[in-house]
Structure formats: C-alpha cells, structure tokens
N, CA and C atoms as an extended XYZ file, in Angstrom:
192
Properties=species:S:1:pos:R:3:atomname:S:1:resname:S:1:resid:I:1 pbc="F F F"
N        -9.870        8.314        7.859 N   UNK     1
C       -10.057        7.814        6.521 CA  UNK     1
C       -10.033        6.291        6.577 C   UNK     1
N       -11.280        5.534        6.067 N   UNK     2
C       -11.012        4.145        5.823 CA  UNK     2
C       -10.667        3.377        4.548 C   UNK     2
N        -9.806        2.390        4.443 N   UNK     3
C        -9.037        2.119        3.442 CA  UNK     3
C        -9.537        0.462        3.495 C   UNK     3
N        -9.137       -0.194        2.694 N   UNK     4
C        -8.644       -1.633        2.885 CA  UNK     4
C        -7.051       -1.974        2.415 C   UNK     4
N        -6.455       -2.576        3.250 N   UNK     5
C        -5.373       -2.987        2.915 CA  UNK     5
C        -4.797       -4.571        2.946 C   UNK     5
N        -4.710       -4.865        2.163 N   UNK     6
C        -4.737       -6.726        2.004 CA  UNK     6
C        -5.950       -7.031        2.954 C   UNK     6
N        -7.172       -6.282        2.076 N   UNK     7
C        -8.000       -6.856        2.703 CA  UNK     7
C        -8.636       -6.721        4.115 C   UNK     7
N        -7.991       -5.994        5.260 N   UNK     8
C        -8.153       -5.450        6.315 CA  UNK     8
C        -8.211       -4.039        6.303 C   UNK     8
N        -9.608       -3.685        7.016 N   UNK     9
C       -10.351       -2.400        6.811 CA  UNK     9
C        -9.422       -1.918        7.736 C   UNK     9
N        -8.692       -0.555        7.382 N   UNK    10
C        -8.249        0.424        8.436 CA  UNK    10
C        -8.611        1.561        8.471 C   UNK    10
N        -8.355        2.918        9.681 N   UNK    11
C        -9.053        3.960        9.814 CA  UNK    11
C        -7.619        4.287       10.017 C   UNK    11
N        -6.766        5.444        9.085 N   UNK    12
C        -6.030        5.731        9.237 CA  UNK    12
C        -5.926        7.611        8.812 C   UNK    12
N        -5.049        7.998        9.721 N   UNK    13
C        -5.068        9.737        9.393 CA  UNK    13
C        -4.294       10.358        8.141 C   UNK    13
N        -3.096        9.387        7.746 N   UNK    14
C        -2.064        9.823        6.476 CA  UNK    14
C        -3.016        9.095        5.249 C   UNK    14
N        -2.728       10.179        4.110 N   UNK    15
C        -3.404        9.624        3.255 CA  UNK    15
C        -1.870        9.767        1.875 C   UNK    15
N        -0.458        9.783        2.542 N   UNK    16
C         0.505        9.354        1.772 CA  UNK    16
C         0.829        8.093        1.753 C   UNK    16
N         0.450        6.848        0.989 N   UNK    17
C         0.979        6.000        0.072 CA  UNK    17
C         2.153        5.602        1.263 C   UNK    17
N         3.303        6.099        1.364 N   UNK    18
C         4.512        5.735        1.957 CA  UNK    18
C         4.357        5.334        3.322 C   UNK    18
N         4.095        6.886        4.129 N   UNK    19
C         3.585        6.938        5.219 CA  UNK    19
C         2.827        5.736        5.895 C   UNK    19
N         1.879        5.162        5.311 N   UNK    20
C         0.818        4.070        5.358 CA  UNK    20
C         1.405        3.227        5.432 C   UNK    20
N         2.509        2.876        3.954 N   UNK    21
C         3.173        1.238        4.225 CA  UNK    21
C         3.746        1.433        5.298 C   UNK    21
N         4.434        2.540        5.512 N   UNK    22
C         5.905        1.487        6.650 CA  UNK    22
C         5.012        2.164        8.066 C   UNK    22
N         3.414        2.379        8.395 N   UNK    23
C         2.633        2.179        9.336 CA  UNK    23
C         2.376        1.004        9.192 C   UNK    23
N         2.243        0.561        8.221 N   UNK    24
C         1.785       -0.940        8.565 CA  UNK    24
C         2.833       -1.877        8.844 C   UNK    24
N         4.132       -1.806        8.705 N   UNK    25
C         5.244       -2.787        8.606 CA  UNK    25
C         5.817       -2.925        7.276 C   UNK    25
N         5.395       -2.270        6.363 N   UNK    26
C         6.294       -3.109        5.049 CA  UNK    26
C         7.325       -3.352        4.983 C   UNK    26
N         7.837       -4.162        4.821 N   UNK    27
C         9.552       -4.651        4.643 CA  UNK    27
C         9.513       -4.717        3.111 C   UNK    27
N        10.817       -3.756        2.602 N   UNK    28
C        11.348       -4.104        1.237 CA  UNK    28
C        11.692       -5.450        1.086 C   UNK    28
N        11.875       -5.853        0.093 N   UNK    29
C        11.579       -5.746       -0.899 CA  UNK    29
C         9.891       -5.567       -1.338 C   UNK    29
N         9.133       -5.068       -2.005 N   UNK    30
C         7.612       -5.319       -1.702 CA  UNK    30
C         7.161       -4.499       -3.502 C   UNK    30
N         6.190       -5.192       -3.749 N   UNK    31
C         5.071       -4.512       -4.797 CA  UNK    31
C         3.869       -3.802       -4.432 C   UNK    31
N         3.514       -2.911       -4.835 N   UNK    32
C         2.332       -2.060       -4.539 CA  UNK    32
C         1.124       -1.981       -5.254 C   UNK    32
N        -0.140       -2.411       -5.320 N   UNK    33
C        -1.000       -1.798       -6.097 CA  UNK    33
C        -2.372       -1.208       -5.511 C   UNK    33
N        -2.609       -0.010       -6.065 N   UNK    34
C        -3.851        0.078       -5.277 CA  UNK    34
C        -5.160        0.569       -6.106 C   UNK    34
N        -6.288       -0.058       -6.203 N   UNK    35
C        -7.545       -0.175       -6.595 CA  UNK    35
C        -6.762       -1.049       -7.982 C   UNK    35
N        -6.480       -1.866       -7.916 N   UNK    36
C        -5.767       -3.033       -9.037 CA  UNK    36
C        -5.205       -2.538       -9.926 C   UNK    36
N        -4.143       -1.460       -9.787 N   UNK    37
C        -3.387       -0.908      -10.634 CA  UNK    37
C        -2.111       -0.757       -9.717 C   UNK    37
N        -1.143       -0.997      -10.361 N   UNK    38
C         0.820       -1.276       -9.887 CA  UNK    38
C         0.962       -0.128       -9.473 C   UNK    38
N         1.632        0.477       -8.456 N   UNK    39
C         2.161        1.896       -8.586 CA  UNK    39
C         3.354        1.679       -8.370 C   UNK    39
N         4.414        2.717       -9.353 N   UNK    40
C         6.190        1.746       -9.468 CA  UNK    40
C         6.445        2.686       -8.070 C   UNK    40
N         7.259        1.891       -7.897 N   UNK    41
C         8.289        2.301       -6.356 CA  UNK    41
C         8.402        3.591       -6.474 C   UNK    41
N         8.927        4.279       -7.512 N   UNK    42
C         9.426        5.504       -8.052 CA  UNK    42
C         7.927        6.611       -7.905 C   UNK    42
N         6.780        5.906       -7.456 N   UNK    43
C         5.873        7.204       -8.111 CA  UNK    43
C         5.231        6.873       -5.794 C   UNK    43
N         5.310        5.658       -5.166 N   UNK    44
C         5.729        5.537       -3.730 CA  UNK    44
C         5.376        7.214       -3.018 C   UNK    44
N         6.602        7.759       -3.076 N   UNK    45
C         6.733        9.117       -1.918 CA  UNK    45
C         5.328       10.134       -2.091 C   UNK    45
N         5.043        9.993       -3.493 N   UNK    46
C         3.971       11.183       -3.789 CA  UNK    46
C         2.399       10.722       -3.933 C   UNK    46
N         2.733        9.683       -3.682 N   UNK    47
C         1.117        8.992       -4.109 CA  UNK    47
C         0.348        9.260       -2.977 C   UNK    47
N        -1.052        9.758       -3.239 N   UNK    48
C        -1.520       10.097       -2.520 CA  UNK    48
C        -2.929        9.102       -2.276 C   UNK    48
N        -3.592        8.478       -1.016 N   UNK    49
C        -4.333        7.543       -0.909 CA  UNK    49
C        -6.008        8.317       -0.911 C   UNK    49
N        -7.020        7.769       -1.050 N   UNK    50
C        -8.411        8.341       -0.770 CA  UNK    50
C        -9.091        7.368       -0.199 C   UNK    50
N       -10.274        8.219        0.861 N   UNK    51
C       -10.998        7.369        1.382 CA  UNK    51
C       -11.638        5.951        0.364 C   UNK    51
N       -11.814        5.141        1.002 N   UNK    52
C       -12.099        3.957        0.138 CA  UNK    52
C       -11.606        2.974       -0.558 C   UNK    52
N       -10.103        3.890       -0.557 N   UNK    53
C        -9.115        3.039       -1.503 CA  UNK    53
C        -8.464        1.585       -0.734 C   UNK    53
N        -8.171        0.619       -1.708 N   UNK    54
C        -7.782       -0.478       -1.533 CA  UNK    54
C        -6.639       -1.112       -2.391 C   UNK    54
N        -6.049       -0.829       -1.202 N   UNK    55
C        -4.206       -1.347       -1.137 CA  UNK    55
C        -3.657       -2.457       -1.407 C   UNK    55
N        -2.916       -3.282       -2.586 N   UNK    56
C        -2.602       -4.465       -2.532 CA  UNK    56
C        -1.190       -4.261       -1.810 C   UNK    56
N        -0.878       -5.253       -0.830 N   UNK    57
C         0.808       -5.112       -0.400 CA  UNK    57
C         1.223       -6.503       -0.796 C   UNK    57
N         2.117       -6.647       -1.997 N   UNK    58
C         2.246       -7.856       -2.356 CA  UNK    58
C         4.191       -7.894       -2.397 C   UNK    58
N         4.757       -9.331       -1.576 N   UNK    59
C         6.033       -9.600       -1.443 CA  UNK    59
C         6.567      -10.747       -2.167 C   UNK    59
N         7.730      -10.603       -2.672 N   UNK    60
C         8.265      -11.739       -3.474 CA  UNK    60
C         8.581      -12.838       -2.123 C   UNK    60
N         8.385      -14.002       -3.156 N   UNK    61
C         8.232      -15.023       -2.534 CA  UNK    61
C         9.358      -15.976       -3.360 C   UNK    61
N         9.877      -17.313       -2.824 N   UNK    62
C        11.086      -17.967       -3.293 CA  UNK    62
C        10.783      -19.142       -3.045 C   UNK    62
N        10.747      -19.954       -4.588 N   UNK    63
C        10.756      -21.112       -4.815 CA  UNK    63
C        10.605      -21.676       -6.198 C   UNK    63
N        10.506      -22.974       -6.288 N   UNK    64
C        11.186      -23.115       -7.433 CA  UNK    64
C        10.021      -24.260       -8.317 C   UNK    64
C-alpha cells in the first residue's frame, strides 16, 4: 500500500494508523492528521489507513 507521510511516499503492509506511526519513529508527544483532517489520539488504535492516504505527523515545538 502507498501512502504519503510528511510528504514522503511509502509502500507499507499495515494499514493501522498506530502500527504505521511508531514504524516510522513517532515520539509522543505528537498530532495526527490524515487527508487534512485531526484524528484525536483517542480514535489512534482503530483508525484504519487506505491506499493513497496522506499522513500529517505534526510535533509540538517550544518557543516563545
């Protein structure tokens, strides 16, 4: 299945949401959206990805 994720095309076999981030590395703290819609942390375990889809992985950042 190919996806984009921040922008980098991947060919990946899980098409669970979770599975995917912490294949890619995500470190908590982190925001999720995918095809430009938020998905809350809480909805994470069950979300399920489709070919084509495109992943925002977005991290808080600190400053002032």
């Amino acid at each position: 299945m190919k996806i984009t994720l921040n922008g980098e095309l991947l060919d990946l076999t899980s098409h669970a949401l979770l599975e995917i981030l912490k294949e890619y590395g995500a470190i908590a703290p982190y925001a999720v959206a995918v095809n430009g819609v938020f998905i809350p942390k809480s909805q994470h375990n069950g979300f399920v990805i489709n070919e084509g889809d495109s992943i925002e992985l977005l991290s808080p950042i600190q400053g002032g």
